[in-house]
C-alpha positions in Angstrom: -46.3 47.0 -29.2 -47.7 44.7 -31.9 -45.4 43.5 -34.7 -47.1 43.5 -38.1 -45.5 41.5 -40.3 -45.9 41.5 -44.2 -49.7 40.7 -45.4 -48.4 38.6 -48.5 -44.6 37.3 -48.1 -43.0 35.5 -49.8 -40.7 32.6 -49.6 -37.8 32.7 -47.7 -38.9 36.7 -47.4 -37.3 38.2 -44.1 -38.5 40.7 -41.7 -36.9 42.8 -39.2 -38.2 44.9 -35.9 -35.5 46.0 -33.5 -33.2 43.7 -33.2 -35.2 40.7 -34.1 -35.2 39.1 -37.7 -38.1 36.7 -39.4 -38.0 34.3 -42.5 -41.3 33.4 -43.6 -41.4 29.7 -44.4 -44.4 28.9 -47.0 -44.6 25.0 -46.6 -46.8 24.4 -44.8 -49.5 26.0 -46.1 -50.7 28.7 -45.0 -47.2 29.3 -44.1 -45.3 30.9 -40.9 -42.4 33.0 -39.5 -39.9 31.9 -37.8 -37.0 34.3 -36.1 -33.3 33.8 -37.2 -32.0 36.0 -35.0 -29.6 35.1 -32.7 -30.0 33.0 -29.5 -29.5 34.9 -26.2 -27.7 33.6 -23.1 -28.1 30.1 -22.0 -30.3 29.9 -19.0 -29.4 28.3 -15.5 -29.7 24.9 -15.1 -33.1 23.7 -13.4 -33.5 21.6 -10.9 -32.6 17.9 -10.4 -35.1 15.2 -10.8 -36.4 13.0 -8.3 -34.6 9.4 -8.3 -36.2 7.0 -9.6 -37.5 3.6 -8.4 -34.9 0.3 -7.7 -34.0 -2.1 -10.6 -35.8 -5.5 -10.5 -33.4 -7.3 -11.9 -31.5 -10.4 -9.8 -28.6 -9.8 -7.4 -25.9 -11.2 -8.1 -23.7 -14.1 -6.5 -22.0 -13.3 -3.2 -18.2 -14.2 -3.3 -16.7 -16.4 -0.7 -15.3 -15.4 2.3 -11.0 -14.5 2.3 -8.9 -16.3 5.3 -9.0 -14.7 8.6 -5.8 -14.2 10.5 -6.7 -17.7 12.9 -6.9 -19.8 9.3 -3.6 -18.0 8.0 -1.4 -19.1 11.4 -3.1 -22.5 10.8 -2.2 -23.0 7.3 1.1 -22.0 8.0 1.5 -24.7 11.0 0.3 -27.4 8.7 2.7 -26.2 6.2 5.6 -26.4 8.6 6.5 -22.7 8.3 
């Protein structure tokens, strides 16, 4: 079913069918509705996104390598331990 708003509103004017309400807005010329009812539900959440490509930017330095377990029983014969 159509909705037939006012022919000649004015500003700030409101209109309601059903449960729906308008304001009719007159800047910008010609002018328009626009509902100010309230907001239903919040839908599901869509899908994810595909990933996107790699950064370009440098790698960065790689940290030295710790003591193995042969270098710790070393260090500890030269230290007399």
């Amino acid at each position: 079913m159509a909705i037939n708003f006012p022919s000649a509103p004015t500003n700030l004017q409101t209109y309601t069918y059903g449960n729906k309400t308008w304001q009719f807005n007159s800047t910008p010329s010609p002018g328009y509705w626009k509902s100010i009812s309230a907001n239903g539900p919040q839908g599901t959440q869509g899908i994810q996104g595909v990933q996107g490509p790699p950064g370009t930017g440098a790698q960065g330095i790689q940290g030295i390598q710790g003591i193995t377990t042969d270098a710790t029983a070393a260090l500890f014969l030269l230290m007399g331990a």
